[in-house]
TORGUBA-145684 format. One record per atom (N, C-alpha, C): x, y, z; residue in one letter. Coordinates in pm, whole numbers, plus 50000, padded with zeros to 5 digits. Layout:
% residues N
XYZA
...
//
This chain:
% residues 451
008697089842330X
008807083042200X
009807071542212X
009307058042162X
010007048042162X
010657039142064X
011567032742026X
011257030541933X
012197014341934X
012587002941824X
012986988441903X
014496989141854X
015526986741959X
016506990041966X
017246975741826X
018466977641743X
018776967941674X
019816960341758X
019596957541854X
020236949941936X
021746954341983X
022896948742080X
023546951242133X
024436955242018X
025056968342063X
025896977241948X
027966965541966X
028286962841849X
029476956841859X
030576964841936X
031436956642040X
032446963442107X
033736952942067X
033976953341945X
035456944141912X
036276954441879X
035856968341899X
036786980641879X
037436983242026X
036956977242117X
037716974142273X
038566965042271X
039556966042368X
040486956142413X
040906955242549X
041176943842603X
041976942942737X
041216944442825X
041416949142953X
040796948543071X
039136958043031X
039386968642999X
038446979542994X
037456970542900X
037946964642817X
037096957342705X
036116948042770X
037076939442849X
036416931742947X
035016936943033X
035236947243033X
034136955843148X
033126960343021X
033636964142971X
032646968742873X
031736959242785X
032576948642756X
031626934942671X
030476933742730X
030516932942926X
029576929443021X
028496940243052X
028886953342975X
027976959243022X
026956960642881X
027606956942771X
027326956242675X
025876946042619X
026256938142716X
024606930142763X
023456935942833X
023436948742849X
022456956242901X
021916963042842X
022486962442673X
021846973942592X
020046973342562X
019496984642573X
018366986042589X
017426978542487X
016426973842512X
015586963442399X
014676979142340X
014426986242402X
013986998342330X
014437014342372X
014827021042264X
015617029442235X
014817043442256X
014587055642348X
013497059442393X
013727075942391X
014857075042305X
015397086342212X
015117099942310X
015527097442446X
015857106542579X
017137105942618X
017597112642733X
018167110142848X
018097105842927X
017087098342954X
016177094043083X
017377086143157X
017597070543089X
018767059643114X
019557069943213X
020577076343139X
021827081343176X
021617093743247X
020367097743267X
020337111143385X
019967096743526X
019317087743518X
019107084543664X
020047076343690X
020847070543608X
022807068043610X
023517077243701X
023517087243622X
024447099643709X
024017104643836X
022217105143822X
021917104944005X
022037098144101X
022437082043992X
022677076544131X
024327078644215X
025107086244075X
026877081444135X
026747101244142X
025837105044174X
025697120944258X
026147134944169X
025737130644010X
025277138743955X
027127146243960X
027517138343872X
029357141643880X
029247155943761X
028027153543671X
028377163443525X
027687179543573X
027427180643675X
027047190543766X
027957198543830X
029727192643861X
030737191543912X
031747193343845X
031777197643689X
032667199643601X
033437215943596X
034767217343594X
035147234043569X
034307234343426X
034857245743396X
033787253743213X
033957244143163X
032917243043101X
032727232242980X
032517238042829X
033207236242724X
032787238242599X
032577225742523X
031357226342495X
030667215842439X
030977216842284X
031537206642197X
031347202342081X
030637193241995X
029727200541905X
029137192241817X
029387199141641X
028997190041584X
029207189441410X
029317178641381X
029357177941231X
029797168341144X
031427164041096X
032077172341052X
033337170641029X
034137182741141X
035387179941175X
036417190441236X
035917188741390X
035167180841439X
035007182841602X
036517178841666X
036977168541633X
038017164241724X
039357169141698X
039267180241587X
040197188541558X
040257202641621X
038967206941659X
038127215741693X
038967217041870X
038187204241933X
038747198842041X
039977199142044X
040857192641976X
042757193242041X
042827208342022X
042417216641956X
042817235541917X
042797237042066X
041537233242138X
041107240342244X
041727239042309X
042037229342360X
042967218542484X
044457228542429X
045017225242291X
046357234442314X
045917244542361X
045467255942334X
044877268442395X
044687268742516X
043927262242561X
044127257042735X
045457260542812X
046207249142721X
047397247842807X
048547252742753X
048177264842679X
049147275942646X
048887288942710X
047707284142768X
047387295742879X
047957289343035X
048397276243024X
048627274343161X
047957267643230X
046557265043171X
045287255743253X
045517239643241X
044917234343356X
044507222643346X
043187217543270X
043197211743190X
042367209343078X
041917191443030X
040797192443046X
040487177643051X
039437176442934X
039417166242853X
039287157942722X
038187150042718X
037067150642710X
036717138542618X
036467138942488X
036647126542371X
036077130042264X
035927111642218X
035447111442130X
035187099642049X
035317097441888X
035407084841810X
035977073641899X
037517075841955X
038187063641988X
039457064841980X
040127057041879X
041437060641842X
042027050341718X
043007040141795X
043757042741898X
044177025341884X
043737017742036X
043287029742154X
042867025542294X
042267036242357X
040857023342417X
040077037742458X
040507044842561X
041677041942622X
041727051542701X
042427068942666X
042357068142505X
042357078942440X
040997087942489X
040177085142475X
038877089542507X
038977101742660X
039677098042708X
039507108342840X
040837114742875X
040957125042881X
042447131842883X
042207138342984X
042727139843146X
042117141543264X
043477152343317X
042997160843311X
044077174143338X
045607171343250X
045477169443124X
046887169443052X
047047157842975X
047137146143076X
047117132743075X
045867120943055X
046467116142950X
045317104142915X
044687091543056X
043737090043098X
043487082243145X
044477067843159X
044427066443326X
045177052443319X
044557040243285X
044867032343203X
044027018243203X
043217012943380X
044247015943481X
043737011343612X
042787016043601X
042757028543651X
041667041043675X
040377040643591X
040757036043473X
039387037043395X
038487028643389X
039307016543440X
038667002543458X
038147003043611X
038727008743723X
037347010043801X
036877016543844X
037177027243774X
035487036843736X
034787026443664X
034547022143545X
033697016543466X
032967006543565X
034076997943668X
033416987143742X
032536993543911X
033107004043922X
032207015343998X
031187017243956X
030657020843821X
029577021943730X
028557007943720X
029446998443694X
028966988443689X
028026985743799X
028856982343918X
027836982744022X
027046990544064X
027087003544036X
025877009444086X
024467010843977X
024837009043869X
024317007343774X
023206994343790X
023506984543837X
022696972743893X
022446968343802X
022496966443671X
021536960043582X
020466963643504X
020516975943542X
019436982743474X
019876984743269X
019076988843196X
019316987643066X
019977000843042X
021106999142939X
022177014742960X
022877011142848X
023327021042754X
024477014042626X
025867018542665X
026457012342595X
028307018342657X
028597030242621X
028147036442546X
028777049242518X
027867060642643X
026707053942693X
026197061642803X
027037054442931X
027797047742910X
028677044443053X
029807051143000X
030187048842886X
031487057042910X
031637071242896X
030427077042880X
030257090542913X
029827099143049X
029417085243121X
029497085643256X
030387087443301X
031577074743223X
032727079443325X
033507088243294X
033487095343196X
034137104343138X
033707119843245X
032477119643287X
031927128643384X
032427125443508X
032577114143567X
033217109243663X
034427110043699X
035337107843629X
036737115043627X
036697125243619X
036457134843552X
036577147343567X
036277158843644X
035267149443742X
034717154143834X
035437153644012X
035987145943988X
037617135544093X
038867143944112X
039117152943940X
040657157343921X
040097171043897X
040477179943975X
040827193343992X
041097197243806X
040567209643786X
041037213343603X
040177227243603X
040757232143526X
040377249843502X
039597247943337X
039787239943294X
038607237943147X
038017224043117X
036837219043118X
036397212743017X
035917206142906X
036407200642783X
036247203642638X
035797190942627X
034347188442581X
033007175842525X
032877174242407X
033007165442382X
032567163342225X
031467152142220X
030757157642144X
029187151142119X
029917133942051X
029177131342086X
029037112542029X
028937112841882X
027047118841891X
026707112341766X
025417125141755X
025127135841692X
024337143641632X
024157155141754X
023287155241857X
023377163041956X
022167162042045X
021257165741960X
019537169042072X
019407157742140X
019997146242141X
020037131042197X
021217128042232X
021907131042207X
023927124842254X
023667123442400X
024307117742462X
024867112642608X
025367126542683X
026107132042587X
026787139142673X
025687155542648X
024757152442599X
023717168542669X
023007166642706X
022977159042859X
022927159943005X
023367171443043X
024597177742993X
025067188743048X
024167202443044X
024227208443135X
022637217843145X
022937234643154X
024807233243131X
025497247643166X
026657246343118X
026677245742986X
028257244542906X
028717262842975X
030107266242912X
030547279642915X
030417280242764X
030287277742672X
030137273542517X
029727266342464X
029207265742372X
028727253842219X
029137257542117X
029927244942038X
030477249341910X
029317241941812X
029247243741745X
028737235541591X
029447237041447X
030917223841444X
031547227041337X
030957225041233X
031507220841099X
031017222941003X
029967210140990X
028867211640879X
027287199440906X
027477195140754X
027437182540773X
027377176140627X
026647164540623X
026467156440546X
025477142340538X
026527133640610X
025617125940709X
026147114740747X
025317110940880X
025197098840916X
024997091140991X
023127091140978X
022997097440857X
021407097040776X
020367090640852X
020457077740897X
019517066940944X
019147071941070X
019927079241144X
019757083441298X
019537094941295X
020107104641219X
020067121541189X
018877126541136X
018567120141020X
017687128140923X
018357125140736X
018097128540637X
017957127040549X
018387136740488X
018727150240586X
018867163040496X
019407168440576X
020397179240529X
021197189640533X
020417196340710X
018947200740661X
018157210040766X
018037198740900X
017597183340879X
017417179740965X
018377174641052X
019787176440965X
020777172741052X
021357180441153X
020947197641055X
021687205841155X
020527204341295X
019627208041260X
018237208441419X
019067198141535X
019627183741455X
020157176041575X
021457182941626X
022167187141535X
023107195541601X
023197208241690X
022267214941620X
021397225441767X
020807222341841X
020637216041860X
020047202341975X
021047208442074X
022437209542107X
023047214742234X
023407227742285X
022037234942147X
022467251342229X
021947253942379X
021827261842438X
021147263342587X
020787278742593X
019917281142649X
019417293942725X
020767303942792X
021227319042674X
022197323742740X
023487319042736X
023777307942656X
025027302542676X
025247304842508X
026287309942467X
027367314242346X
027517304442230X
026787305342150X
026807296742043X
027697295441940X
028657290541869X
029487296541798X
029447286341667X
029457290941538X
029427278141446X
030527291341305X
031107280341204X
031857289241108X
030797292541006X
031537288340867X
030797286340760X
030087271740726X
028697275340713X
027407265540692X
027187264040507X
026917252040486X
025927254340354X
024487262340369X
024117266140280X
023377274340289X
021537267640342X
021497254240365X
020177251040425X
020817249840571X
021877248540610X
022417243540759X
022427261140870X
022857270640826X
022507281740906X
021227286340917X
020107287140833X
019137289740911X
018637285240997X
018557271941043X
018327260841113X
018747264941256X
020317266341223X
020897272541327X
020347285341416X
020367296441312X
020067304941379X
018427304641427X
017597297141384X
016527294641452X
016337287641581X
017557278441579X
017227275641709X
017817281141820X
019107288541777X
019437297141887X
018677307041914X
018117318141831X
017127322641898X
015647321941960X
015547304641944X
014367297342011X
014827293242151X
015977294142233X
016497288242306X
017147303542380X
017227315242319X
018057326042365X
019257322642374X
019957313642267X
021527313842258X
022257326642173X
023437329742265X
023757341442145X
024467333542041X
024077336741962X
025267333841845X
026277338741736X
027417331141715X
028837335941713X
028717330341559X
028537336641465X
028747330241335X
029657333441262X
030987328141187X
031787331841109X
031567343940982X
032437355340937X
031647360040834X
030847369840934X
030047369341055X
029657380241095X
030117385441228X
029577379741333X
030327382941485X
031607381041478X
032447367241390X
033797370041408X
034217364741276X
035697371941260X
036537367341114X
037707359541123X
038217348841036X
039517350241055X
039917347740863X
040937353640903X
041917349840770X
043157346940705X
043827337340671X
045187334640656X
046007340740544X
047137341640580X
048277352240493X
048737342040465X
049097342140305X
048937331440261X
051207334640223X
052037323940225X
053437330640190X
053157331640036X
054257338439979X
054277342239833X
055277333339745X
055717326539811X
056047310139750X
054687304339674X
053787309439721X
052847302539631X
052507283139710X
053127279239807X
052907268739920X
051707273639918X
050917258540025X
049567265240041X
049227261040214X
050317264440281X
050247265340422X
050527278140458X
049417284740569X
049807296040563X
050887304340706X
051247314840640X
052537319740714X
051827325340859X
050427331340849X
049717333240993X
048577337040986X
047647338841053X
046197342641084X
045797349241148X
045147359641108X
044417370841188X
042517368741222X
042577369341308X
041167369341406X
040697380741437X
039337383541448X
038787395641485X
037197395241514X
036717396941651X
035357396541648X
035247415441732X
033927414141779X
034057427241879X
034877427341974X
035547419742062X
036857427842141X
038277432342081X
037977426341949X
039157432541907X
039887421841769X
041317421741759X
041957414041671X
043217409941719X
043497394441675X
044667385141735X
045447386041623X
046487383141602X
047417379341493X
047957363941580X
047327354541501X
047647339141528X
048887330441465X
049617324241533X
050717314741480X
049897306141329X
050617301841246X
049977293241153X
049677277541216X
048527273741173X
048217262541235X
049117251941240X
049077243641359X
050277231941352X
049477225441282X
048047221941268X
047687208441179X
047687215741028X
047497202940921X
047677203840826X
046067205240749X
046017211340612X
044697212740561X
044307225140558X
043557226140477X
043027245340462X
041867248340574X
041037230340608X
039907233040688X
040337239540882X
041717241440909X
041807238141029X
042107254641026X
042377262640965X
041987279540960X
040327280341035X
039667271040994X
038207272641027X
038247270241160X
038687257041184X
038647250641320X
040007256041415X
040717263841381X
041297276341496X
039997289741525X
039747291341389X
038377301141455X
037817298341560X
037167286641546X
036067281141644X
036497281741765X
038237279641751X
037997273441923X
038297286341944X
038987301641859X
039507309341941X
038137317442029X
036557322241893X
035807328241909X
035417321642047X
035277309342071X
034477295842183X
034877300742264X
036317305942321X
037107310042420X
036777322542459X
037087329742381X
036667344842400X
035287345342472X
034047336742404X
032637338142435X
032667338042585X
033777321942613X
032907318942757X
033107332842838X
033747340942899X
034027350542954X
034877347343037X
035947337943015X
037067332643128X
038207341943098X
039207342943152X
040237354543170X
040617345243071X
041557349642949X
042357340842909X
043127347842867X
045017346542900X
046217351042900X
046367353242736X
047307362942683X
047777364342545X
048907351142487X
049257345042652X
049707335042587X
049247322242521X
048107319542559X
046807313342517X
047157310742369X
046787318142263X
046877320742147X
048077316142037X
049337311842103X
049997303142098X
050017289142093X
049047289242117X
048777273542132X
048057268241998X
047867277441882X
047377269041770X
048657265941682X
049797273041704X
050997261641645X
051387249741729X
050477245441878X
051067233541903X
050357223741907X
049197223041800X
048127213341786X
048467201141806X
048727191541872X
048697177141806X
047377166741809X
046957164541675X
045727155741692X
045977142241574X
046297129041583X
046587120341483X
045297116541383X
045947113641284X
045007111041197X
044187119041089X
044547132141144X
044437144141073X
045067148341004X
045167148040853X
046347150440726X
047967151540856X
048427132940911X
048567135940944X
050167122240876X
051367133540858X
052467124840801X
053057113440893X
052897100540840X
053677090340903X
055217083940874X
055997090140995X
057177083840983X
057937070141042X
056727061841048X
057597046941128X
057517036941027X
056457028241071X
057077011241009X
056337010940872X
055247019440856X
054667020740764X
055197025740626X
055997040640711X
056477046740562X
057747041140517X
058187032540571X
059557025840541X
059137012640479X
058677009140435X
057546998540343X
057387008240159X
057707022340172X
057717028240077X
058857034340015X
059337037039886X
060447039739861X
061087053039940X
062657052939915X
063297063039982X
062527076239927X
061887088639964X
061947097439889X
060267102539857X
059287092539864X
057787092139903X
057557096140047X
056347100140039X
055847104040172X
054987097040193X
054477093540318X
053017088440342X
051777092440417X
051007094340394X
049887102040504X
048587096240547X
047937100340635X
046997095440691X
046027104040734X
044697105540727X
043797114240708X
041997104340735X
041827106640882X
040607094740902X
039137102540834X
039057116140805X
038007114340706X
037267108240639X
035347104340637X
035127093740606X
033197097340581X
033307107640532X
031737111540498X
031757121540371X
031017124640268X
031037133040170X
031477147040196X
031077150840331X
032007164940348X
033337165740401X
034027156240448X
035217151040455X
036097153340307X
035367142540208X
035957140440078X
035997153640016X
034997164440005X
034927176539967X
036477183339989X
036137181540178X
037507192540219X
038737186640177X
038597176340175X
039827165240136X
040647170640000X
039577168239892X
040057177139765X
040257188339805X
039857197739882X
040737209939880X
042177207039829X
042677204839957X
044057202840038X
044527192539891X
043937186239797X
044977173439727X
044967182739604X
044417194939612X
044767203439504X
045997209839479X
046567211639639X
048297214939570X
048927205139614X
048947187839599X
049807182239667X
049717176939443X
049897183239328X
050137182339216X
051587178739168X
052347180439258X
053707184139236X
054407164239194X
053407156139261X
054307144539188X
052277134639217X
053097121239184X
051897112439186X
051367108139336X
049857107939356X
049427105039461X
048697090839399X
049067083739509X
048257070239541X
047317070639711X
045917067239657X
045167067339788X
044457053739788X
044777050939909X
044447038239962X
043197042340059X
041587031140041X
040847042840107X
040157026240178X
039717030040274X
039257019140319X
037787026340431X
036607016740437X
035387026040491X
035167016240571X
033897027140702X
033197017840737X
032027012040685X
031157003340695X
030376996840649X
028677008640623X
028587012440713X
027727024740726X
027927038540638X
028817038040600X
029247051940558X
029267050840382X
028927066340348X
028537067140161X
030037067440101X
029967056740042X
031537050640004X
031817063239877X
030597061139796X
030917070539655X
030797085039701X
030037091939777X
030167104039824X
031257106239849X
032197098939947X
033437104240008X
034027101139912X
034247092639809X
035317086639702X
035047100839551X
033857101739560X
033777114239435X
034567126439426X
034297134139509X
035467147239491X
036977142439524X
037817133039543X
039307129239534X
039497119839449X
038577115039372X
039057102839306X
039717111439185X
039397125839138X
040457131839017X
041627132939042X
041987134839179X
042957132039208X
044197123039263X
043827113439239X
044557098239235X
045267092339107X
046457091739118X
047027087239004X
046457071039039X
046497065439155X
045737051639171X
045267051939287X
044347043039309X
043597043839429X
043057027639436X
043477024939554X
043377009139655X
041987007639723X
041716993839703X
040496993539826X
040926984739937X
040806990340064X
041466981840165X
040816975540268X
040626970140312X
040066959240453X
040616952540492X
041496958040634X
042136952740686X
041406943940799X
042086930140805X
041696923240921X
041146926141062X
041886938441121X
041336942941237X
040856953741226X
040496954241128X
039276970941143X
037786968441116X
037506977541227X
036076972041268X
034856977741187X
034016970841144X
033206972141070X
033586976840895X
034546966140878X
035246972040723X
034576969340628X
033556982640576X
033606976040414X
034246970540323X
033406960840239X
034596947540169X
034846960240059X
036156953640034X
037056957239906X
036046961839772X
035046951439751X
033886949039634X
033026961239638X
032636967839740X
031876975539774X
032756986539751X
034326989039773X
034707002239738X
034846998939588X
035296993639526X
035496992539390X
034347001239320X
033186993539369X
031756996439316X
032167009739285X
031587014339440X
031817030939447X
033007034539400X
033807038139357X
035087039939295X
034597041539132X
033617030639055X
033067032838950X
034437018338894X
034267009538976X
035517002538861X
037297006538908X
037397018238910X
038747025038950X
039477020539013X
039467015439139X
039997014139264X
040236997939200X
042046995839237X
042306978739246X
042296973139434X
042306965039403X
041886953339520X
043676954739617X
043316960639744X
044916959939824X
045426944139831X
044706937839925X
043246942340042X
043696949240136X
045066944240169X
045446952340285X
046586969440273X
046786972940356X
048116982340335X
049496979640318X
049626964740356X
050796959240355X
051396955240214X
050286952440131X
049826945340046X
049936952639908X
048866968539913X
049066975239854X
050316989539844X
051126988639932X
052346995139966X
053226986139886X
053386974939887X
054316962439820X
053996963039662X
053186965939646X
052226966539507X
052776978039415X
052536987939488X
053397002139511X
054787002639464X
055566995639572X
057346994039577X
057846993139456X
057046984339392X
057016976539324X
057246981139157X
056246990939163X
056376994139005X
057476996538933X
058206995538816X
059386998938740X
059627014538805X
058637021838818X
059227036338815X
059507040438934X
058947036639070X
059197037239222X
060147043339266X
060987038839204X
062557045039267X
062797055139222X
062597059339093X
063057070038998X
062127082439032X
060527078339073X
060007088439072X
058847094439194X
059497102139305X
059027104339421X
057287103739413X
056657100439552X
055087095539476X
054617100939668X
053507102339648X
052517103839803X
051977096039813X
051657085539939X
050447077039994X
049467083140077X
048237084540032X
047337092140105X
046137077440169X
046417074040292X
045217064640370X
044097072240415X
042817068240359X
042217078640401X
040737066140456X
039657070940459X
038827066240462X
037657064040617X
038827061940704X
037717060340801X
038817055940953X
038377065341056X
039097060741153X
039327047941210X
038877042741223X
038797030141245X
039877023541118X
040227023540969X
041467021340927X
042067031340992X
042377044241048X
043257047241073X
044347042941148X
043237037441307X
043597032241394X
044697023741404X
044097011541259X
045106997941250X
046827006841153X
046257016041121X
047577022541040X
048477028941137X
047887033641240X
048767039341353X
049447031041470X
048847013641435X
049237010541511X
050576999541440X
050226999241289X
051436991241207X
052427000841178X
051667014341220X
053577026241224X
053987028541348X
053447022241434X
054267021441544X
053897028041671X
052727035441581X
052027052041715X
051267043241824X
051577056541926X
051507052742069X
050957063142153X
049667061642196X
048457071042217X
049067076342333X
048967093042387X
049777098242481X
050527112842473X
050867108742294X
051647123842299X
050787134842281X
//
């Protein structure tokens, strides 16, 4: 099946040398789109079939919580002691976020010639960048010695780049919500099918809580494929003890499938959804059948993943009065905004201002509907270097009128400072909207991809 490609996909979300390599390969994108693997399996045969060569792999796919899903694992990894290697997508301020190669993020050198390794063997043939840089993401990892592998799907699954892979030790499927419609499907059912798209024959399926058209789907195709599957609610539980402060972070978490029950640290990330996404990665772990130490389990108080309800203390929050907080949260699809309101249900305690800025592709009013009750005001932002920014006009729309004009964060923080009451009366900045603003927010507070 073929179908006519909309021409070369934009790479102004690159920079620097790697960018350089990538613009050029970026001229090869396919004139028709042939909704296989074909491209990128005779890629990898020619540089000897590196994704063949990987330690365990746990494969991630979903809609919301994958790359949260992912850092759980990686701490877990390396609270057991393992060498543990990364890919996920996109990145927020450099791609060499994208590949985390036993601990450590990829070097700019290193990644640039792999890519130009690729390049040449690649010859010219028609290939898109995210199938080169999932090449090289197989390629490195295939070079550096590591006791785990943790994948995260691109973009839906039965088609992603990265399921080539033909022998995960796991498949997750976090939570499935509307989004990326035009490529997915139209519905709830047809989105999940793309997301079961990476179960396999015998290999451990694991997904939490589904809306109620997204698990059957599921479980049909795992047992069309002989995947076992790990579903929240049945094969395994978890649940948080909540303190009696009445806070709504919890004091710890208990796990329990058939081998037994964990008592878990409280999550280092923030949000009610990441109780879910410690499940995933703990059940994922357990499935593959790898030895894994009790110290392991420790590792969900040392999450670090940015951008995830995630507090900023540099150049940004000092733009805001003494005594405000500021946060950042790249969420950016209607089930995002859902979980979003969770979590802005106990942040009641003073006034929230959300500054929301989208990409151009994405359902502005879906994600803007369930948090807009909770905004004492809410900004529309488009910043200069964020890529593919919906205009200001377009969030307003969706907003219903609501939302005033930033444009920028600089802009609407000053706006902010500003009011008679500022000083007198402590307030929250919530940036939300879309990684890609996150990116430019992490990089005007100063963050520095690495930790």
């Amino acid at each position: 099946m073929t179908a006519s490609a909309p021409g070369p996909a934009p790479t102004t979300e690159f920079s620097g040398r790697t960018g350089a390599v990538l613009e050029r390969l970026n001229h090869l994108y396919p004139a028709l789109i042939d909704l296989s693997l074909d491209r990128l399996e005779a890629l990898l045969a020619k540089l000897g079939n590196p994704e063949a060569k990987l330690p365990p792999v746990i494969h991630v796919a979903g809609t919301n919580g994958k790359g949260s899903t992912c850092a759980t694992l990686r701490a877990l990894g390396e609270a057991a002691g393992w060498r543990v290697h990364v890919m996920t997508s996109p990145h927020l301020v450099d791609v060499t976020e994208r590949f985390r190669i036993a601990g450590k993020l990829v070097s700019e050198a290193e990644l640039v010639a792999t890519l130009e390794e690729i390049e040449r063997i690649n010859a010219g043939s028609p290939i898109t960048v995210f199938e080169v840089l999932t090449a090289a993401g197989f390629l490195l990892f295939a070079r550096h010695p590591a006791d785990l592998a943790i994948i995260e799907v691109g973009l839906g699954g039965r088609c992603d780049a990265t399921n080539v892979l033909k022998h995960p030790a796991a498949c997750i499927v976090t939570s499935v919500s509307m989004d990326h419609e035009a490529f997915l499907g139209n519905s709830l059912a047809a989105i999940a099918a793309e997301k079961a798209g990476i179960f396999k024959a015998a290999v451990p399926a694991i997904t939490g809580a589904q809306p109620a058209e997204v698990m059957p789907v599921l479980e049909a195709e795992a047992a069309r494929v002989g995947a076992p599957l790990n579903r929240r609610g049945h094969e395994w539980h978890i649940t948080a003890t909540m303190p009696q402060d009445g806070t709504s972070k919890p004091v710890s978490l208990t796990y329990t499938d058939a081998k037994g029950s964990l008592t878990l640290p409280c999550p280092a990330l923030s949000g009610p959804w990441q109780v879910e996404n410690a499940g995933l990665a703990v059940a994922a772990l357990r499935a593959t059948g790898l030895s894994v130490p009790d110290t392991a389990w420790q590792g969900i108080g040392r999450v670090s993943w940015p951008a995830r309800m995630q507090r900023l203390t540099g150049a940004l929050a000092a733009q805001v009065p003494q005594g405000w907080e500021v946060w950042l949260d790249g969420g950016h699809n209607p089930g995002a905004g859902h979980a979003l309101a969770k979590e802005l249900q106990n942040w009641n305690d003073r006034p929230l201002h959300i500054l929301v800025g989208m990409k151009q592709t994405k359902d502005a009013s879906g994600f803007l509907g369930p948090v807009l009750p909770y905004a004492t005001t809410l900004w529309a932002i488009s910043e200069p270097k964020q890529h593919l920014a919906l205009p200001v006009e377009a969030i307003v729309a969706a907003s219903g009128g609501k939302a005033q004009v930033g444009p920028t964060l600089a802009q609407a923080l000053a706006a902010l400072s500003a009011q008679p009451e500022s000083a007198s009366t402590p307030a929250r900045v919530l940036i939300c909207g879309s990684l890609y603003l996150a990116g430019v927010a992490l990089t005007q507070d100063g963050w520095k991809p690495g930790a």
